[in-house]
Backbone as a chain_set.jsonl record, in Angstrom:
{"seq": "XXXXXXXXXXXXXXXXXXXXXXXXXXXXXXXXXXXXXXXXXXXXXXXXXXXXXXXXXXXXXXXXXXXXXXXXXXXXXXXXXXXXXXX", "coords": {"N": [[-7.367, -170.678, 42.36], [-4.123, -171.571, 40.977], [-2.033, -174.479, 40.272], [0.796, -174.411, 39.39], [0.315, -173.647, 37.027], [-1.731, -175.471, 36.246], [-4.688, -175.953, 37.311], [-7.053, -177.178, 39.975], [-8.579, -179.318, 39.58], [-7.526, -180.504, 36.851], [-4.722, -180.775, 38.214], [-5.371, -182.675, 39.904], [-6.39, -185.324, 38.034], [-3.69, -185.312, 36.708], [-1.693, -185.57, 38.832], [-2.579, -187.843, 39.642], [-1.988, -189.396, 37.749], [0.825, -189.116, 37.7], [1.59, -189.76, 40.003], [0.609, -192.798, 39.959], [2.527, -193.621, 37.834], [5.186, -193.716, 39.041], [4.765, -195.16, 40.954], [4.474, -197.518, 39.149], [7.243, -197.325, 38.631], [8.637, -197.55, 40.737], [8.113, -199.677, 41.851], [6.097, -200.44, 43.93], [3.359, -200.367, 45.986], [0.433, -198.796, 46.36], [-2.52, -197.509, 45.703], [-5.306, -195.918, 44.407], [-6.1, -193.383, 45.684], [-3.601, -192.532, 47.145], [-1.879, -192.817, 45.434], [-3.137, -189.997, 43.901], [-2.334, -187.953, 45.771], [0.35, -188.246, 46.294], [1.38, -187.395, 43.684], [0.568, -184.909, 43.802], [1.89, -184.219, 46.014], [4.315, -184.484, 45.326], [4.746, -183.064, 42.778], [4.137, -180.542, 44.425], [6.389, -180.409, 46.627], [8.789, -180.977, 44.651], [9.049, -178.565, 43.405], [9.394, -177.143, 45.208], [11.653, -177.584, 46.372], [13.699, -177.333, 44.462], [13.407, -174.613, 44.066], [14.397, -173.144, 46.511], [16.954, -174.516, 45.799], [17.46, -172.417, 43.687], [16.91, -173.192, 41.225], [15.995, -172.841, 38.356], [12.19, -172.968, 38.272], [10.423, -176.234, 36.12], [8.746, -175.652, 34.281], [5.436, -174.102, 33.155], [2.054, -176.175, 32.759], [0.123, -178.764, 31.896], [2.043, -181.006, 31.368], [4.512, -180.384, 31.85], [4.001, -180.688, 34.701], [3.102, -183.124, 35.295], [5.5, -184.418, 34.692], [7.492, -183.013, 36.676], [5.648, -183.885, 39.193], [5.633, -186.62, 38.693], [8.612, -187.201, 39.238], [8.911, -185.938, 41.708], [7.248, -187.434, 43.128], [8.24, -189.931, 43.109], [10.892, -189.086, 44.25], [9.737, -188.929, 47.183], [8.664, -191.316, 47.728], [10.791, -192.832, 47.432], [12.326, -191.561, 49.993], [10.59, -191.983, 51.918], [10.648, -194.829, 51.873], [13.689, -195.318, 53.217], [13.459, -193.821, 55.623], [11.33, -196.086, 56.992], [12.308, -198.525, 56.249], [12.048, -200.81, 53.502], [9.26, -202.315, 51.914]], "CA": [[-5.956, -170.931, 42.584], [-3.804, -172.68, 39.74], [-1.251, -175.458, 40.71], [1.788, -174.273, 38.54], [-0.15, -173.887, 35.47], [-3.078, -175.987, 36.025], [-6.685, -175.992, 37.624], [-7.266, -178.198, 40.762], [-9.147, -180.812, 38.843], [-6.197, -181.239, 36.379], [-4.156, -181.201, 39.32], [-5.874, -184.252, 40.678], [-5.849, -186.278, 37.605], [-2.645, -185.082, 36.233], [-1.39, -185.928, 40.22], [-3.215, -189.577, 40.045], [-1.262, -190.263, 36.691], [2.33, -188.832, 38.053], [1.772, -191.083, 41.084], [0.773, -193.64, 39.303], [3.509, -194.437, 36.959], [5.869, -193.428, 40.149], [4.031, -196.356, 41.515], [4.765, -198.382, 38.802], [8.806, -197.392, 38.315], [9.244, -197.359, 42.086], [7.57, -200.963, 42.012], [5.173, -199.952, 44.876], [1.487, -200.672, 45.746], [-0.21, -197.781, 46.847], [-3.563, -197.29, 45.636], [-5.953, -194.579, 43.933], [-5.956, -191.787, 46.857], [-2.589, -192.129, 47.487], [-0.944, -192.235, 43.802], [-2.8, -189.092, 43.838], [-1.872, -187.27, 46.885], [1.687, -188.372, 45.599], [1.513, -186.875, 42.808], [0.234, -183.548, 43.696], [2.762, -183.494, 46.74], [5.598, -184.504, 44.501], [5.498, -181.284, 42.245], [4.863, -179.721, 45.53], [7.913, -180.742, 46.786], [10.116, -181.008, 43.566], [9.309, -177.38, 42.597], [10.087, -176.08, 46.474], [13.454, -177.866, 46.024], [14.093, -176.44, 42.891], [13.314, -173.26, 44.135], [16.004, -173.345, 47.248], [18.341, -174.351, 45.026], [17.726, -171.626, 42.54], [17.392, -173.542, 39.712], [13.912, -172.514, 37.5], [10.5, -174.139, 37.7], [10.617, -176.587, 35.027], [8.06, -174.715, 33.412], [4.174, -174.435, 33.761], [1.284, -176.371, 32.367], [0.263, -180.468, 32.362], [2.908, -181.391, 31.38], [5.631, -179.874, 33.462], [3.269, -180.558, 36.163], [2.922, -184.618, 35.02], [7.355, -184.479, 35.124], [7.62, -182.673, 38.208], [4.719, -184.387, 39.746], [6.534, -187.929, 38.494], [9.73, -187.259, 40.017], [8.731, -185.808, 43.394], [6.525, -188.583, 43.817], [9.519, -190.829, 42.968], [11.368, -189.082, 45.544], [8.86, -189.226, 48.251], [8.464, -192.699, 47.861], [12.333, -193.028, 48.086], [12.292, -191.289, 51.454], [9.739, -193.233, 52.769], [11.416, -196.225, 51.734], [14.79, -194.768, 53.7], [12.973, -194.037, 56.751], [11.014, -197.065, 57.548], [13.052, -199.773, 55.652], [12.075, -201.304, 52.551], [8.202, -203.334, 52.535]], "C": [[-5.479, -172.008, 41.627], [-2.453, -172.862, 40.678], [-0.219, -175.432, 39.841], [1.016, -174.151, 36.958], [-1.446, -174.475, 35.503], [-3.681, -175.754, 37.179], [-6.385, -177.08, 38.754], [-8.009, -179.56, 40.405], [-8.321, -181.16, 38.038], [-5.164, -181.246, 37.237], [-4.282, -182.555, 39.776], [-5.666, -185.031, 39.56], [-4.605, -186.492, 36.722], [-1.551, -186.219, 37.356], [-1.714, -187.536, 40.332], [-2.68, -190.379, 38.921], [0.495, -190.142, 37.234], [1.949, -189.787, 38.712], [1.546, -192.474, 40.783], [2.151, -194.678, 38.6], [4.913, -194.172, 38.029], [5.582, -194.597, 40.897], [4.716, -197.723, 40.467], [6.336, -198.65, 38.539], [9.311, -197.91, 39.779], [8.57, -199.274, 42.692], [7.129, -200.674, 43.597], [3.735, -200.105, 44.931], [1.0, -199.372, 46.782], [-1.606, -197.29, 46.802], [-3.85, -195.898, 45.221], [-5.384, -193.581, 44.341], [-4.525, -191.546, 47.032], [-1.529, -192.194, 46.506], [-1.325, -190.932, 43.226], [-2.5, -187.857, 44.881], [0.05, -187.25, 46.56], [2.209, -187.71, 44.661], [1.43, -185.637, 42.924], [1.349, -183.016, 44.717], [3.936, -183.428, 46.095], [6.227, -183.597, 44.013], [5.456, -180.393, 43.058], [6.36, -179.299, 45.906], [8.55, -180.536, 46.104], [9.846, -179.439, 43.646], [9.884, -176.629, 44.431], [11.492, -176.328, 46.962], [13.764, -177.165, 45.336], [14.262, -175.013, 43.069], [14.276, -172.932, 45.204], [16.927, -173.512, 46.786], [18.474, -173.215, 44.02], [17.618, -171.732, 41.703], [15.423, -173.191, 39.107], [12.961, -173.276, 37.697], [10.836, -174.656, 36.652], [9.541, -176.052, 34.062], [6.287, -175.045, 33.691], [3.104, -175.5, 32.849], [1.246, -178.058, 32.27], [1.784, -181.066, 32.206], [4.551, -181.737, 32.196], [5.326, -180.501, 34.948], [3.236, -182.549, 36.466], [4.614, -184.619, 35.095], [7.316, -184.457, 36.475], [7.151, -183.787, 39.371], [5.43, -186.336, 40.191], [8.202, -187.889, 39.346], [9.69, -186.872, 41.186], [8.133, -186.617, 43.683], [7.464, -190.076, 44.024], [10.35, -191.0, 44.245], [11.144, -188.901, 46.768], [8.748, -191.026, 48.452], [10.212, -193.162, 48.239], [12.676, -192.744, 49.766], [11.875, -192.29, 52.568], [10.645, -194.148, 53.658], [13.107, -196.294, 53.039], [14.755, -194.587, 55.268], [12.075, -194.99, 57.188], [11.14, -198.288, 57.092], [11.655, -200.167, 54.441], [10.686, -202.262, 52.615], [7.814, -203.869, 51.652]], "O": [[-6.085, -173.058, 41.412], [-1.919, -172.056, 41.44], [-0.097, -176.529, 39.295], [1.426, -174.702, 35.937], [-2.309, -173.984, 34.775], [-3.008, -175.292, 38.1], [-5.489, -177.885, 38.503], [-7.911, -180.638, 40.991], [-8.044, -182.346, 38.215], [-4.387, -182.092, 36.796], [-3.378, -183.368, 39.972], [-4.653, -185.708, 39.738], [-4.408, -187.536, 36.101], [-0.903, -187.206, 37.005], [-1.091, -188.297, 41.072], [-2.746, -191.607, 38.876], [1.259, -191.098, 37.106], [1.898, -190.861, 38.112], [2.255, -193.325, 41.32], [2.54, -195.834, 38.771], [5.9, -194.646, 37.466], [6.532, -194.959, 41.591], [5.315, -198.691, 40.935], [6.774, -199.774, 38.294], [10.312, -198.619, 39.887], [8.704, -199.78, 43.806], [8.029, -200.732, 44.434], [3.013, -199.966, 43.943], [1.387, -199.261, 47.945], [-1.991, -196.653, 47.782], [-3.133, -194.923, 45.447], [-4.487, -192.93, 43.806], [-4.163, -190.37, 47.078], [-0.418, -191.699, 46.697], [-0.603, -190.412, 42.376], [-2.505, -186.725, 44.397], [0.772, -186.257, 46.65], [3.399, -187.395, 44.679], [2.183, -184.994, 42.193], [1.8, -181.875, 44.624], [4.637, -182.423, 46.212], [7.364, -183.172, 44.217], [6.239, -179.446, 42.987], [7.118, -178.368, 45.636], [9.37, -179.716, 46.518], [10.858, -178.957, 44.154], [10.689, -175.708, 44.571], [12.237, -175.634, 47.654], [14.221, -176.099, 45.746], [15.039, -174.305, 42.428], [15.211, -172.286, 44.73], [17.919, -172.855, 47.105], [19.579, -173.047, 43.506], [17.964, -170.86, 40.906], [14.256, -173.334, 39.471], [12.976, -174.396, 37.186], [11.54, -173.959, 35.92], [9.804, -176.19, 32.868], [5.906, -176.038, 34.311], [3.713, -175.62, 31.786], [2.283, -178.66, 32.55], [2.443, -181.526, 33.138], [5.233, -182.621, 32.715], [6.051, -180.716, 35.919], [3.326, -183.103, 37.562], [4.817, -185.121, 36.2], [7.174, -185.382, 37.275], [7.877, -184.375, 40.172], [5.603, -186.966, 41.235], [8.616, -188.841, 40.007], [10.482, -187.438, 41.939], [8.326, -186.856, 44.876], [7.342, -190.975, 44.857], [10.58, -191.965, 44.974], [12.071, -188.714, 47.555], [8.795, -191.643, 49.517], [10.598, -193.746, 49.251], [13.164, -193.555, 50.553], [12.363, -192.959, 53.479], [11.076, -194.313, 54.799], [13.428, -197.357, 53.572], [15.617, -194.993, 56.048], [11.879, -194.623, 58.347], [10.316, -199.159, 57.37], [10.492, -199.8, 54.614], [10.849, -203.16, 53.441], [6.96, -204.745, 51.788]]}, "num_chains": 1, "name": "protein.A"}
């Protein structure tokens, strides 16, 4: 099973770099496991938005997947932040 384009092992450290630097824009401490769990749910998420709205996958392969990945993890961490105030 491929993850928009990539492999479950580039998944994970594709996923542990999106969350990462999502970590570091979103000025957030989170740790390893969960910059990449972030990451991998992120392009989850972003692309099953994307897809309700209609608008295209941003396209497949690391890259796409390191965007995506970066901005759903962005806006997961926003949520969060929204539902249990600000820490």
């Amino acid at each position: 099973m491929e993850l928009n384009g990539v492999g479950w092992l580039a998944a994970i450290i594709i996923g542990g770099l999106a969350g990462w630097l999502a970590e570091k824009v979103m000025k957030s401490d989170m740790g390893l496991l969960m910059n990449i769990l972030l990451g991998i749910a992120g392009a989850v998420v972003l692309n099953a938005l994307l897809a309700l709205l209609g608008i295209g996958i941003l396209g497949t392969g690391w890259i796409a997947y390191l965007i995506t990945g970066f901005i759903g993890a962005c806006l997961l961490i926003f949520v969060v932040r929204l539902v249990r105030g600000r820490t």
